[in-house]
N, CA, C and O atoms as a GROMACS GRO file, in nm:
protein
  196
    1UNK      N    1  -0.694  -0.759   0.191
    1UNK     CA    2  -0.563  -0.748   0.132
    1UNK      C    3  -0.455  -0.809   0.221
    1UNK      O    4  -0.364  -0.882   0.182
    2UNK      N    5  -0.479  -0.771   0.344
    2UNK     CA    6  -0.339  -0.862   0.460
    2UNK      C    7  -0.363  -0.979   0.434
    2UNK      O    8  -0.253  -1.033   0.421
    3UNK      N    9  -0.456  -1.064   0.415
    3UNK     CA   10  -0.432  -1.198   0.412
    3UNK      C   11  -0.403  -1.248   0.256
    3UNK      O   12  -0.386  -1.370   0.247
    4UNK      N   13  -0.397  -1.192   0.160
    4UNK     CA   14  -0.331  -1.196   0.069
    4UNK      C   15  -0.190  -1.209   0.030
    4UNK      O   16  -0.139  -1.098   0.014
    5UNK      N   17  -0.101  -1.315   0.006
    5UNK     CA   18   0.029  -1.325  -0.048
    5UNK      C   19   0.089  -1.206  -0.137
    5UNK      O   20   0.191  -1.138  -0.125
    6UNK      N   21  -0.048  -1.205  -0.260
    6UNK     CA   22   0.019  -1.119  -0.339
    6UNK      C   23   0.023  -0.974  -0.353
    6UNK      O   24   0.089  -0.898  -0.425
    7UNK      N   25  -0.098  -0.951  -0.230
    7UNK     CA   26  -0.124  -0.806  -0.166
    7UNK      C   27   0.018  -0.769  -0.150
    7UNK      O   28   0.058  -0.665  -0.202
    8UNK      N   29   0.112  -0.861  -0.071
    8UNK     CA   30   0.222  -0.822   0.035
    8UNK      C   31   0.318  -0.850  -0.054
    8UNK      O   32   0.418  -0.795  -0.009
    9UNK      N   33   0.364  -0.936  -0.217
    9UNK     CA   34   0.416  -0.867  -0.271
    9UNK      C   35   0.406  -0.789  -0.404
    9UNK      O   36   0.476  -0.794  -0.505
   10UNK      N   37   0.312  -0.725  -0.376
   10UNK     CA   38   0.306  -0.619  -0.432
   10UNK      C   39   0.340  -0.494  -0.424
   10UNK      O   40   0.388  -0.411  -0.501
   11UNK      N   41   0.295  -0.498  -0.276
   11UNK     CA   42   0.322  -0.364  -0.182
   11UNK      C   43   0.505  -0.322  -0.151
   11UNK      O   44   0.568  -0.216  -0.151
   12UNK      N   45   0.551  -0.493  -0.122
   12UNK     CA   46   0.695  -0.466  -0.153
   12UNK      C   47   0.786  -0.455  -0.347
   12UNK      O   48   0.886  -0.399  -0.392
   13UNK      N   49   0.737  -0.496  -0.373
   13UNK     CA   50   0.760  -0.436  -0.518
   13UNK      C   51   0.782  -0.314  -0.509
   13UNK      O   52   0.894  -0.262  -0.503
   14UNK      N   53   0.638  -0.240  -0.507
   14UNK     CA   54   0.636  -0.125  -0.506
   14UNK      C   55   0.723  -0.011  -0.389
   14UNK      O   56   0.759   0.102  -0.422
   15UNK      N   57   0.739  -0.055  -0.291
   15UNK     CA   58   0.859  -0.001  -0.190
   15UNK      C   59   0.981  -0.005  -0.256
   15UNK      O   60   1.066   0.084  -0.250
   16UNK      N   61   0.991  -0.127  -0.332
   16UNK     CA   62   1.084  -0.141  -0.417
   16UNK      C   63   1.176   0.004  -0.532
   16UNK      O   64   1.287   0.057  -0.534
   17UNK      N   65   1.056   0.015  -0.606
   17UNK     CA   66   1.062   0.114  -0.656
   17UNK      C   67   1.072   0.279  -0.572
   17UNK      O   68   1.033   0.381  -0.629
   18UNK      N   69   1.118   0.279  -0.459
   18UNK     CA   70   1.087   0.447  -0.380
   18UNK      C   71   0.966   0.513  -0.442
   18UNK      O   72   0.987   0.621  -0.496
   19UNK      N   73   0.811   0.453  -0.442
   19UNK     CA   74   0.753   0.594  -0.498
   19UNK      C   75   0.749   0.712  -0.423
   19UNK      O   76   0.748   0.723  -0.300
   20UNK      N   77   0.745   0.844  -0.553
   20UNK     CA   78   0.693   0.930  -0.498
   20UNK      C   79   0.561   0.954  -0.415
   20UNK      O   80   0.460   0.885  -0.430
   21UNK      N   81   0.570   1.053  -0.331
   21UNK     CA   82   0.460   1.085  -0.266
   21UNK      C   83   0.316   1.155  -0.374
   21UNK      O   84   0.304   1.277  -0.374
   22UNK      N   85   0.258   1.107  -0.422
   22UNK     CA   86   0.142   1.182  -0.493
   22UNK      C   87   0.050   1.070  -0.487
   22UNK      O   88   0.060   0.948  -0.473
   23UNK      N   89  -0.084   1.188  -0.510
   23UNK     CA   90  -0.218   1.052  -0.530
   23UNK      C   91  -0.219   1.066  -0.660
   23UNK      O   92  -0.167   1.131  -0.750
   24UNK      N   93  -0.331   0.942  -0.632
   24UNK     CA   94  -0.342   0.896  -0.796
   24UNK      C   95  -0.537   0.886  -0.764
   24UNK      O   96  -0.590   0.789  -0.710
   25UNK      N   97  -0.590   0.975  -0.800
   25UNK     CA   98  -0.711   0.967  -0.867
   25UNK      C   99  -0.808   0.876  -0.956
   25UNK      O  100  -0.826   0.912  -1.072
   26UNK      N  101  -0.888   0.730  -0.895
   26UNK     CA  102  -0.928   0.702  -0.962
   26UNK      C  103  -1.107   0.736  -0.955
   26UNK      O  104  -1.184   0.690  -0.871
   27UNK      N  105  -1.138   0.823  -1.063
   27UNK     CA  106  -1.259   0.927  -1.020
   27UNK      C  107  -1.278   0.989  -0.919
   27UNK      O  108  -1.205   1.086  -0.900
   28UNK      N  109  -1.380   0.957  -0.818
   28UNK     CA  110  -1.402   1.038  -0.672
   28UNK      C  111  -1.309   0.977  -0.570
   28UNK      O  112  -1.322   1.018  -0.455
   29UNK      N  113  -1.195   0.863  -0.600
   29UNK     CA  114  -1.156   0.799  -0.508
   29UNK      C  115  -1.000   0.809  -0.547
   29UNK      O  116  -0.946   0.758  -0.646
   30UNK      N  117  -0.927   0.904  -0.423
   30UNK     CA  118  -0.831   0.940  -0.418
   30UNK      C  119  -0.730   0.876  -0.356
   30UNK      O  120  -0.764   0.886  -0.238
   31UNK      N  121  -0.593   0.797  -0.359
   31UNK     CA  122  -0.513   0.740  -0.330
   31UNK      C  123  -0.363   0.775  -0.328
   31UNK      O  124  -0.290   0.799  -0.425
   32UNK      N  125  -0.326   0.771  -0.160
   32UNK     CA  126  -0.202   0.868  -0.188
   32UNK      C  127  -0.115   0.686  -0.192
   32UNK      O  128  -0.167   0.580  -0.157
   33UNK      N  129   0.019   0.708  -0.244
   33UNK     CA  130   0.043   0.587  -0.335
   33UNK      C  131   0.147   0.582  -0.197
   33UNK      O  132   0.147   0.475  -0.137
   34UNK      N  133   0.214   0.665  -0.156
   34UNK     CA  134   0.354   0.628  -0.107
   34UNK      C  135   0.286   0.605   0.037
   34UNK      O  136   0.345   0.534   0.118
   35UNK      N  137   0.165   0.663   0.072
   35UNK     CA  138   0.108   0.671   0.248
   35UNK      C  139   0.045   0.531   0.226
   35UNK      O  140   0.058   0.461   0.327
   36UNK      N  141  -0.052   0.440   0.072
   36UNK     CA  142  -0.066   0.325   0.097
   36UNK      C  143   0.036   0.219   0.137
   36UNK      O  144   0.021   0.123   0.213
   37UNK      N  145   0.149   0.262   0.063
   37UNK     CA  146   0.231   0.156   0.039
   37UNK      C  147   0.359   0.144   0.190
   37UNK      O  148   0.413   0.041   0.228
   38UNK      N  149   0.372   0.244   0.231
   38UNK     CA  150   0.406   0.242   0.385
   38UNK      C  151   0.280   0.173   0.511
   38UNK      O  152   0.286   0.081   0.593
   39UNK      N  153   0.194   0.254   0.481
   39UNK     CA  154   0.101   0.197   0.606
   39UNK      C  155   0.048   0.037   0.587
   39UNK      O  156  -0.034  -0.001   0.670
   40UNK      N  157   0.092  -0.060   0.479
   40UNK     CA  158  -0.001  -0.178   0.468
   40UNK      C  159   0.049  -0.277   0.550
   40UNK      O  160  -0.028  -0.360   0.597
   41UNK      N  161   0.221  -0.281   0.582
   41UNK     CA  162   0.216  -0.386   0.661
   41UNK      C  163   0.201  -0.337   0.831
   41UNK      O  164   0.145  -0.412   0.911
   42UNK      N  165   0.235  -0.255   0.859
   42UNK     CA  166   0.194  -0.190   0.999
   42UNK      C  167   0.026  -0.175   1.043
   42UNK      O  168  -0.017  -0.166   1.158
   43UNK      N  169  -0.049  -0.176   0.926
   43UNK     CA  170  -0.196  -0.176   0.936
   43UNK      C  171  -0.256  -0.323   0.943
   43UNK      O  172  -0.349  -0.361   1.014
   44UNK      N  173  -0.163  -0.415   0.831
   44UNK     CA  174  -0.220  -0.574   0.893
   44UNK      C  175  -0.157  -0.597   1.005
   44UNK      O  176  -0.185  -0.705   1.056
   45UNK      N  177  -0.065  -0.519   1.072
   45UNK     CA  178   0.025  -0.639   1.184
   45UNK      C  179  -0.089  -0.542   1.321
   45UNK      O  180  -0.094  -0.584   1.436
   46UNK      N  181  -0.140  -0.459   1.291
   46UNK     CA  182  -0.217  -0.393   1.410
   46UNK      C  183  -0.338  -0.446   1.425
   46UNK      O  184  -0.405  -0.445   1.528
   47UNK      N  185  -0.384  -0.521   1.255
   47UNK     CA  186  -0.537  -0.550   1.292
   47UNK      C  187  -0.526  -0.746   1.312
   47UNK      O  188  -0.615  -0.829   1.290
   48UNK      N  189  -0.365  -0.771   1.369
   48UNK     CA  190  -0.293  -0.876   1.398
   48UNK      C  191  -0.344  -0.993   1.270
   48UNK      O  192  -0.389  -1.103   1.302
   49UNK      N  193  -0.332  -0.960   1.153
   49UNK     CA  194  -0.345  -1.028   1.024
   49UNK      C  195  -0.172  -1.042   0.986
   49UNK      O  196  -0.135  -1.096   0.882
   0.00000   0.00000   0.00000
């Protein structure tokens, strides 16, 4: 996803919008929306992507 353009705007889109803090459940695989969308560029700039 870091080396993705549209990963990064997506992720700002979505910052865009303030989400709320809640997951979103897709089956067994749980996703908190506001902890993805904060941690993605601090997580590519650590894994220096």
């Amino acid at each position: 996803m870091c080396l993705t353009p549209d990963c990064h705007s997506l992720i700002a889109d979505l910052l865009a919008l303030e989400p709320a803090d809640c997951v979103i459940n897709f089956g067994t695989v749980s996703i908190n929306v506001l902890e993805l969308a904060e941690s993605f560029t601090p997580n590519c700039t650590a894994l220096g992507l």
